[in-house]
N, C-alpha and C positions, 0 to 999 in steps of 0.2 A: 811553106807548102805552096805548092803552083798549085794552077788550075787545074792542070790535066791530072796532080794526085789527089785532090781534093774531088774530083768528077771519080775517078778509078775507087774510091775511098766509099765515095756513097752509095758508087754504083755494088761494090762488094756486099757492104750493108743492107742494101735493099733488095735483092735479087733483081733489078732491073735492069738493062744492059746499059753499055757503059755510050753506048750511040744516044740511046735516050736520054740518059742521064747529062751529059755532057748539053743534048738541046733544053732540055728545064736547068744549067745553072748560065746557059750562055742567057735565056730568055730572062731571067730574074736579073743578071748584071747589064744586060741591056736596058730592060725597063726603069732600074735604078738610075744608071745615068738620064734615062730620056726624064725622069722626073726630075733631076738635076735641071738638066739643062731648063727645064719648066719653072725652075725656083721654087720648085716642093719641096717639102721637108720627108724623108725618107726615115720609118722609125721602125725597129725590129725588135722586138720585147725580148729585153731577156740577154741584148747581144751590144745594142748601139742605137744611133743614129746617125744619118749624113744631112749635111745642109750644104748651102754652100754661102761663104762671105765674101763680101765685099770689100778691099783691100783700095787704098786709095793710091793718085799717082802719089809721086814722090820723085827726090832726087839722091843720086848713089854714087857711087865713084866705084871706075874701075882699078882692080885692087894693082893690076901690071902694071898701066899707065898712070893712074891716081887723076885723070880724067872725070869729070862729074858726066852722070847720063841719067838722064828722066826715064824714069819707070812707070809707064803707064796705067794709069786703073783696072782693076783685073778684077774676076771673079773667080773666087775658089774653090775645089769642095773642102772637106769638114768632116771628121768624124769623131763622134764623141761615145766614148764605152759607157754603156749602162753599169748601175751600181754594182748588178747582177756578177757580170763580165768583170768590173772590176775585182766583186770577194772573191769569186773563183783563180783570179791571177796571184790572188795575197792568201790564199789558204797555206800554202806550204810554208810561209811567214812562223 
């Protein structure tokens, strides 16, 4: 699902139009990243969470050349499915 059927989707559901709808799911993915990039921890009941890790450098070889190259220390995000999200994916199980 993209954003724009996911926005079309809510907006049918809600009677709200699809202008608005589209500025409260742009404004909620924005603010989740800006709490990202904050180092907050982002928690949605019921759906997940995002954080983000910390991955160290390292060294890697490139796979054409077989060339070693340093991969520098990065920050990641993270998302982890609540238990919730999880039974609902394993009901059909």
């Amino acid at each position: 699902m993209t954003k724009a059927e996911l926005v079309e989707l809510i907006a049918q559901e809600t009677g709200v139009s699809k202008k608005d709808t589209g500025i409260v799911v742009n404004l909620i993915m924005e603010n989740i990243g800006k709490a990202l990039v904050a180092g907050d921890k982002v928690e949605v009941r019921g759906f997940g969470s995002f954080k983000v890790k910390s991955r160290n450098s390292r060294q890697a070889r490139n796979p054409r050349t077989g060339e070693s190259v340093s991969v520098p220390a990065k920050r990641v995000p993270f998302f982890k499915a609540s238990n919730e999200l999880k039974a609902r994916l394993n009901d059909g199980d």
